[in-house]
N, CA, C and O of each residue as an XYZ file, in Angstrom:
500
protein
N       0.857     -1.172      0.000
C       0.000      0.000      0.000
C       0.902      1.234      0.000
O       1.637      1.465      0.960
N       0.855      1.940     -0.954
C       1.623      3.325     -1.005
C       1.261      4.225      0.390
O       0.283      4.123      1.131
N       2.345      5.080      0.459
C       2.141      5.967      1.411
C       1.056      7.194      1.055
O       0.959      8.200      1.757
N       0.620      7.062      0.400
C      -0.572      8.463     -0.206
C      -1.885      7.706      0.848
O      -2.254      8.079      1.961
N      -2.369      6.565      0.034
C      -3.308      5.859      0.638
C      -3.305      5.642      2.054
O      -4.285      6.028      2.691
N      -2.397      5.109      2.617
C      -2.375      5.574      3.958
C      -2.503      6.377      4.759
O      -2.816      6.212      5.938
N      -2.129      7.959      3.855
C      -1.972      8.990      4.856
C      -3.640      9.360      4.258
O      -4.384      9.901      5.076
N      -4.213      9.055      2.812
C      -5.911      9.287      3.007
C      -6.367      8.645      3.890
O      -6.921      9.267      4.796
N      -6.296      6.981      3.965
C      -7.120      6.635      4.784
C      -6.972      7.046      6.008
O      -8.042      7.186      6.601
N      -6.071      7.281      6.578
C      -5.860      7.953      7.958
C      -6.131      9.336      8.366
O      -6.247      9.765      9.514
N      -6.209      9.934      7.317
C      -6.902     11.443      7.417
C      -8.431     11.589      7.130
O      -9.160     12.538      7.418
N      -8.792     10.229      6.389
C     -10.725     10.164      6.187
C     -10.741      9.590      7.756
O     -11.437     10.353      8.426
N     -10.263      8.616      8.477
C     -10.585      8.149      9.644
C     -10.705      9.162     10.632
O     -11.759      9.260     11.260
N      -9.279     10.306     10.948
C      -9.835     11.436     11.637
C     -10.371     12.188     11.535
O     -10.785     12.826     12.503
N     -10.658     12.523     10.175
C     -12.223     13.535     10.246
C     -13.259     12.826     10.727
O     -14.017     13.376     11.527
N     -13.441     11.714     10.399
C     -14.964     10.809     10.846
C     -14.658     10.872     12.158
O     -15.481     11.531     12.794
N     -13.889     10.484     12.709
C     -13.855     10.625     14.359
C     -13.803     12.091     14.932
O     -14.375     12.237     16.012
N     -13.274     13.071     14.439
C     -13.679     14.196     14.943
C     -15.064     14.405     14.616
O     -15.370     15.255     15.452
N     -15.885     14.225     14.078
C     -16.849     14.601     13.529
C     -17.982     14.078     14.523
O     -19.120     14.500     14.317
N     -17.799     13.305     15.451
C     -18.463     12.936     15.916
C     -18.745     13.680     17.371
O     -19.903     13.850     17.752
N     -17.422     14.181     18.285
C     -17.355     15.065     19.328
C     -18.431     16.445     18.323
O     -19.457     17.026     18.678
N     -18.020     16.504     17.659
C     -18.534     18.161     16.623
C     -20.150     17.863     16.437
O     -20.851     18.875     16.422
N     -20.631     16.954     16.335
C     -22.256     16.446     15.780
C     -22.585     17.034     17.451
O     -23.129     18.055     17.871
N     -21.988     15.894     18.096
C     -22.969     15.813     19.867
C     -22.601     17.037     20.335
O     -23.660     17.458     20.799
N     -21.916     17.735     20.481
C     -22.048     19.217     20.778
C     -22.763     20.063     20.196
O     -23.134     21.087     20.770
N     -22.998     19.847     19.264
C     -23.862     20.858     17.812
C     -25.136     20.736     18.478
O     -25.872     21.723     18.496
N     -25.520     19.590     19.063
C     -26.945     19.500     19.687
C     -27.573     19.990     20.728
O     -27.179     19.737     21.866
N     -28.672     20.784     20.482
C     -29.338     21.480     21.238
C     -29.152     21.255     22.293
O     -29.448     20.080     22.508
N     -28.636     21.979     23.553
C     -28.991     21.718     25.563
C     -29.822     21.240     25.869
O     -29.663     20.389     26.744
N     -31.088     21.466     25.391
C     -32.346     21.714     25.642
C     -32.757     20.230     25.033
O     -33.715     19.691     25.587
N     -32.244     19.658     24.155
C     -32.401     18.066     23.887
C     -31.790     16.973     25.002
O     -30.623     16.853     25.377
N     -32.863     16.293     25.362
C     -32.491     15.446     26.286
C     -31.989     14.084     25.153
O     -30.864     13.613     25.324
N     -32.683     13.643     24.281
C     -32.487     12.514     23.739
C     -31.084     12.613     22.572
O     -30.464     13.588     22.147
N     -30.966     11.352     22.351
C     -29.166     11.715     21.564
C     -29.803     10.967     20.463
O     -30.954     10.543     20.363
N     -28.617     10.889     19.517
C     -29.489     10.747     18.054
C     -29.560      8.630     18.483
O     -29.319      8.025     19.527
N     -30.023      8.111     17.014
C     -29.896      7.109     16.745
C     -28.367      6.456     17.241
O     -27.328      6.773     16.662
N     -28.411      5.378     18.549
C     -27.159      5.015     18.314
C     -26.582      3.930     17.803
O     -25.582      3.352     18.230
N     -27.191      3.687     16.943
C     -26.532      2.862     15.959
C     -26.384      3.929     14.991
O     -25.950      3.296     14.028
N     -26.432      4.677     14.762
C     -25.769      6.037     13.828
C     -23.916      6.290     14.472
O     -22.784      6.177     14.003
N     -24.558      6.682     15.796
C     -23.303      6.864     16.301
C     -22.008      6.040     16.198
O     -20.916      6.428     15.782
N     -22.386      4.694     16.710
C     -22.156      3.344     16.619
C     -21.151      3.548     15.333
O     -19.941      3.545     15.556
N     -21.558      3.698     14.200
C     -21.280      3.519     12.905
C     -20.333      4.307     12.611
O     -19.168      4.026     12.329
N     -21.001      5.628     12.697
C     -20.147      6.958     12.693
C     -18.430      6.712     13.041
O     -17.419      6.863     12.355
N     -18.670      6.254     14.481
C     -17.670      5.989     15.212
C     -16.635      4.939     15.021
O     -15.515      5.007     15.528
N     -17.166      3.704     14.066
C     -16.462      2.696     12.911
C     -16.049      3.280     11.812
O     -15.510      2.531     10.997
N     -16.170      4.784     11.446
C     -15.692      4.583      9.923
C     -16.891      4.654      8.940
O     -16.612      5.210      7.879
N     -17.950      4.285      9.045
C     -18.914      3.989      8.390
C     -19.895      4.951      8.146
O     -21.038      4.523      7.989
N     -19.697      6.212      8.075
C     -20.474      7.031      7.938
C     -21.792      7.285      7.077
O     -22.733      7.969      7.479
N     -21.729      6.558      5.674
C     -22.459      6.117      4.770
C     -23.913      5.346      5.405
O     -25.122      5.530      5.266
N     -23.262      4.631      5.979
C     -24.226      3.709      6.914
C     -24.764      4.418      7.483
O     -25.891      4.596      7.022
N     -24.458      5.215      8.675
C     -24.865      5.939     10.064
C     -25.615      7.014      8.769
O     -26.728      6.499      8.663
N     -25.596      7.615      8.261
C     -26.255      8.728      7.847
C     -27.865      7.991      6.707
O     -28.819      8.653      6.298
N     -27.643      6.712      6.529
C     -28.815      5.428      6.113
C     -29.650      5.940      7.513
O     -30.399      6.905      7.359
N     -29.575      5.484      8.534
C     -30.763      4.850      9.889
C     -30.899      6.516      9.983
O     -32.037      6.690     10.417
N     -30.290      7.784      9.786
C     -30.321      9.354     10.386
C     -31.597      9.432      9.429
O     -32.764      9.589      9.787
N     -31.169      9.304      8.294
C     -32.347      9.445      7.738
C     -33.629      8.916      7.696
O     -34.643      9.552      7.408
N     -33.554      7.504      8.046
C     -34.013      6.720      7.943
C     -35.914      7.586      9.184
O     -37.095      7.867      8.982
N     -34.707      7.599     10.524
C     -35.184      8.343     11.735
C     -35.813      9.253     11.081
O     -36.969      9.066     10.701
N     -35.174     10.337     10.856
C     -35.486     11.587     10.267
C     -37.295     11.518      9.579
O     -38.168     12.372      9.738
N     -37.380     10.370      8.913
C     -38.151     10.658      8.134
C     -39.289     10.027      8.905
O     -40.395     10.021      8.364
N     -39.168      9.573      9.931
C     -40.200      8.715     10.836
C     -39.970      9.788     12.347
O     -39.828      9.372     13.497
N     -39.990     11.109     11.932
C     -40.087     12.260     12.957
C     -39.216     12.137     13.903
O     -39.757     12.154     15.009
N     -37.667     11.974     13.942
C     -37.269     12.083     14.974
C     -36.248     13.627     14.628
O     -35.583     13.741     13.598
N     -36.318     14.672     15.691
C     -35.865     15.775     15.249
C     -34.867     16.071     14.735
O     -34.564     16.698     13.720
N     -33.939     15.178     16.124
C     -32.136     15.497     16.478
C     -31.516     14.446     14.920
O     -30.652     14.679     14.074
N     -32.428     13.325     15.128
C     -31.186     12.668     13.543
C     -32.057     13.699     12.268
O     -31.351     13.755     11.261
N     -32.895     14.200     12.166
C     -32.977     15.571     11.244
C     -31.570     16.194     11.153
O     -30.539     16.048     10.496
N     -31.997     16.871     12.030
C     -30.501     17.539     12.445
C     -29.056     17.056     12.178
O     -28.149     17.745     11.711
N     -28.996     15.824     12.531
C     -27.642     15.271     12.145
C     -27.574     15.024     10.535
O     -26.751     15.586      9.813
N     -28.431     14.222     10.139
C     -28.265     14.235      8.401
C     -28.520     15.685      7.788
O     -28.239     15.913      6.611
N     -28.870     16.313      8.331
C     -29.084     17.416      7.605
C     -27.376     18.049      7.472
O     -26.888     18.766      6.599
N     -26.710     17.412      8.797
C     -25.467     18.106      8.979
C     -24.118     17.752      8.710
O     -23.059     18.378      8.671
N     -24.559     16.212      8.483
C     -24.019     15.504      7.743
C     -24.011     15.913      6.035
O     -22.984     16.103      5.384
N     -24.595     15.947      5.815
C     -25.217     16.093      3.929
C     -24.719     17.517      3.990
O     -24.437     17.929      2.865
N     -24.474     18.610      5.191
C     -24.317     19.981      4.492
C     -22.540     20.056      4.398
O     -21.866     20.833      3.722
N     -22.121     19.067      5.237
C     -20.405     18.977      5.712
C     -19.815     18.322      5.107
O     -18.590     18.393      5.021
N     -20.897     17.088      4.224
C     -20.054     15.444      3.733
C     -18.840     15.578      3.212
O     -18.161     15.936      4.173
N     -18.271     15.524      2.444
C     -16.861     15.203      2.101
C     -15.775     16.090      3.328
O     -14.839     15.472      3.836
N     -15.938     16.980      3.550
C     -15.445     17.733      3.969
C     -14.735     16.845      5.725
O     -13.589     16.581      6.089
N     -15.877     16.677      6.274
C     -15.677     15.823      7.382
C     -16.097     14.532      7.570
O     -16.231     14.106      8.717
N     -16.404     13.612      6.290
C     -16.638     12.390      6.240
C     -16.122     11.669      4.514
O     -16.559     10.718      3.865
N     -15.222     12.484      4.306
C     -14.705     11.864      2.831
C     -15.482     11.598      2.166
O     -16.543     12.222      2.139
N     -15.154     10.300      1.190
C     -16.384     10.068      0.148
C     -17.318      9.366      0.073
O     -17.614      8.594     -0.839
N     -18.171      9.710      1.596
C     -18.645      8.093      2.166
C     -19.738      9.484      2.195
O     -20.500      9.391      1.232
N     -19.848      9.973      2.520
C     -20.766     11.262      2.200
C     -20.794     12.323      1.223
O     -19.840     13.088      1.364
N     -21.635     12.642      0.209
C     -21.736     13.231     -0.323
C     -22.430     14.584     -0.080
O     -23.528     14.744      0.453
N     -21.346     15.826     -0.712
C     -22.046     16.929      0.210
C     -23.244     17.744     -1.112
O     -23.129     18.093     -2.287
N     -24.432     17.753      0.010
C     -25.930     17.846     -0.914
C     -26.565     18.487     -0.229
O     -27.112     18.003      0.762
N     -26.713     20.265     -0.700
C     -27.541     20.597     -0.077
C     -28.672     20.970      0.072
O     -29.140     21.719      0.929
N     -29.295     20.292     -1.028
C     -30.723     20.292     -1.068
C     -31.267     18.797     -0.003
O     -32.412     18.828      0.449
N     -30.811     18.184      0.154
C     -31.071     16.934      1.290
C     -31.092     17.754      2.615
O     -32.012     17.807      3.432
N     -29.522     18.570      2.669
C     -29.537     19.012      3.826
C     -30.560     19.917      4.823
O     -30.826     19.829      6.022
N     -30.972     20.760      3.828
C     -31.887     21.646      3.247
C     -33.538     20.878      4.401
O     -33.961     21.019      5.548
N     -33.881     20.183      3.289
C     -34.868     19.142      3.760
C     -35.022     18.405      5.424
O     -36.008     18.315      6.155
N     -33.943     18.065      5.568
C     -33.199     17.585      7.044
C     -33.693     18.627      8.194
O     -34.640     18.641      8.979
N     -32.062     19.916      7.782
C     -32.701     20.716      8.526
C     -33.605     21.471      9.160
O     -33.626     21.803     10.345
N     -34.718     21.842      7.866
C     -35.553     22.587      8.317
C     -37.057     21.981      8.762
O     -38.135     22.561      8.887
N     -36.568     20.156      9.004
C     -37.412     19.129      9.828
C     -36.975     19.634     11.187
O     -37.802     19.887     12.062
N     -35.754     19.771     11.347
C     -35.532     20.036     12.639
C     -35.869     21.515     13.569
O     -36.246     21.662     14.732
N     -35.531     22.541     12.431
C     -35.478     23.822     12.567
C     -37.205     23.804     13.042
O     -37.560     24.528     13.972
N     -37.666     23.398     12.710
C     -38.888     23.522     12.912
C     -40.214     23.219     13.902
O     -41.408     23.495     14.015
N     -38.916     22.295     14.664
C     -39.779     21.896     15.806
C     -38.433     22.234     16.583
O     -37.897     21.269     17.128
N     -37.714     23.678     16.730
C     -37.049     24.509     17.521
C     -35.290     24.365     17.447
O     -34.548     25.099     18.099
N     -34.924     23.540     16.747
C     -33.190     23.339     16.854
C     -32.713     24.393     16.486
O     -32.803     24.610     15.277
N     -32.196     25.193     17.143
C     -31.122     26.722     17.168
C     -30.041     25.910     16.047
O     -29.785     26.399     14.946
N     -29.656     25.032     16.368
C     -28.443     24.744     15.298
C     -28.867     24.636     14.138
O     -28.255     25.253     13.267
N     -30.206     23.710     13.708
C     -31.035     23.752     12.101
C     -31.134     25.066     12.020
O     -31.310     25.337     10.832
N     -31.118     25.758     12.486
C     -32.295     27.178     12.140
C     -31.015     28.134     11.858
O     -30.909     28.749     10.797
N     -29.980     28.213     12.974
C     -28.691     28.824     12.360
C     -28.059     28.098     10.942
O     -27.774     28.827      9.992
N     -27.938     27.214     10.893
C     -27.418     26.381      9.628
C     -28.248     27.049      8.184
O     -27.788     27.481      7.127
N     -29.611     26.912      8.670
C     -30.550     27.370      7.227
C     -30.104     29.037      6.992
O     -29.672     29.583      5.976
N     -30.457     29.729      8.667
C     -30.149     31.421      8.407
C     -28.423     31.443      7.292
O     -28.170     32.387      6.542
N     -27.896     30.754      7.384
C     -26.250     30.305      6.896
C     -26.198     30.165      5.434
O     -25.299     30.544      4.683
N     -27.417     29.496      5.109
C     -28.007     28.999      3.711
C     -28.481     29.690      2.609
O     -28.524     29.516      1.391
N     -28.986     30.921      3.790
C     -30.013     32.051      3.254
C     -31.367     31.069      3.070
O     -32.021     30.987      2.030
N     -31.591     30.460      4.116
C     -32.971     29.801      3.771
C     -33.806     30.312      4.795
O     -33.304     30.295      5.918
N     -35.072     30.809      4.679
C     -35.857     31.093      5.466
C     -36.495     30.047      6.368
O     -36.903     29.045      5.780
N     -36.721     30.115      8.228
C     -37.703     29.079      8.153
C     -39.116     29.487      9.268
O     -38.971     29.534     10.490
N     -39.901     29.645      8.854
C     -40.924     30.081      9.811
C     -40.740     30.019     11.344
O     -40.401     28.946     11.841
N     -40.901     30.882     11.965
C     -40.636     30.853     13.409
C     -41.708     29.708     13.668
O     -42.828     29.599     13.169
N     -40.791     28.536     14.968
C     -41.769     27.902     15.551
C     -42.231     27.633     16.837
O     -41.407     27.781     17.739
N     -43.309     27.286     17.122
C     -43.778     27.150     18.592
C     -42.772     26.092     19.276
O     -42.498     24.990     18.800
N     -42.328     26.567     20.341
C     -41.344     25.419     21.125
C     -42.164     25.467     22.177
O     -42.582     26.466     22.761
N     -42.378     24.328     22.392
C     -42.904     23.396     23.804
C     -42.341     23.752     25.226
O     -41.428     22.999     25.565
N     -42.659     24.692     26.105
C     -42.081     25.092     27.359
C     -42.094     23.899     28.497
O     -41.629     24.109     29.617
């Protein structure tokens, strides 16, 4: 194995692992629940492709926070998950403003970022 490949694969491995301290902080205070962890799980193997499968998966069966994460995933992909993510931001787009919408400061900053508008929403006291 050449030394190029090595020093990619070892530089796609630490972005995916940083990326993961960077997701769970990104998440709202005010969220008690953590995303899918078998997302994490995955995330945390390398497998990001996978983990961002079940985010969505969630996502689309109303869960806010993996909104949020694929949305943040899909707006970052290559960047902090190599080519195991593709960066798309019309997905992200979609993601986020599932989340933004039932109150995530981070979706809602991400979209204001986008120039995307998203209706102010009622948050649950």
């Amino acid at each position: 194995m050449s030394i190029q490949i090595k020093i990619l694969r070892t530089s796609t491995l630490i972005a995916t692992l940083a990326a993961v301290p960077l997701l769970l902080t990104l998440a709202p205070a005010a969220q008690a629940a953590d995303p899918d962890p078998r997302a994490v799980a995955l995330i945390q193997a390398g497998r990001a492709a996978e983990a961002l499968q079940w985010l969505e998966q969630a996502s689309d069966a109303g869960d806010d926070l993996s909104a949020e994460y694929a949305g943040l995933m899909y707006l970052h992909g290559p960047t902090l998950f190599g080519a195991q993510v593709p960066r798309d931001r019309q997905r992200a787009i979609v993601h986020l403003k599932r989340a933004a919408e039932v109150g995530s400061p981070v979706a809602r900053e991400m979209l204001r970022r986008l120039g995307v508008e998203v209706e102010d929403a009622v948050v649950a006291s």
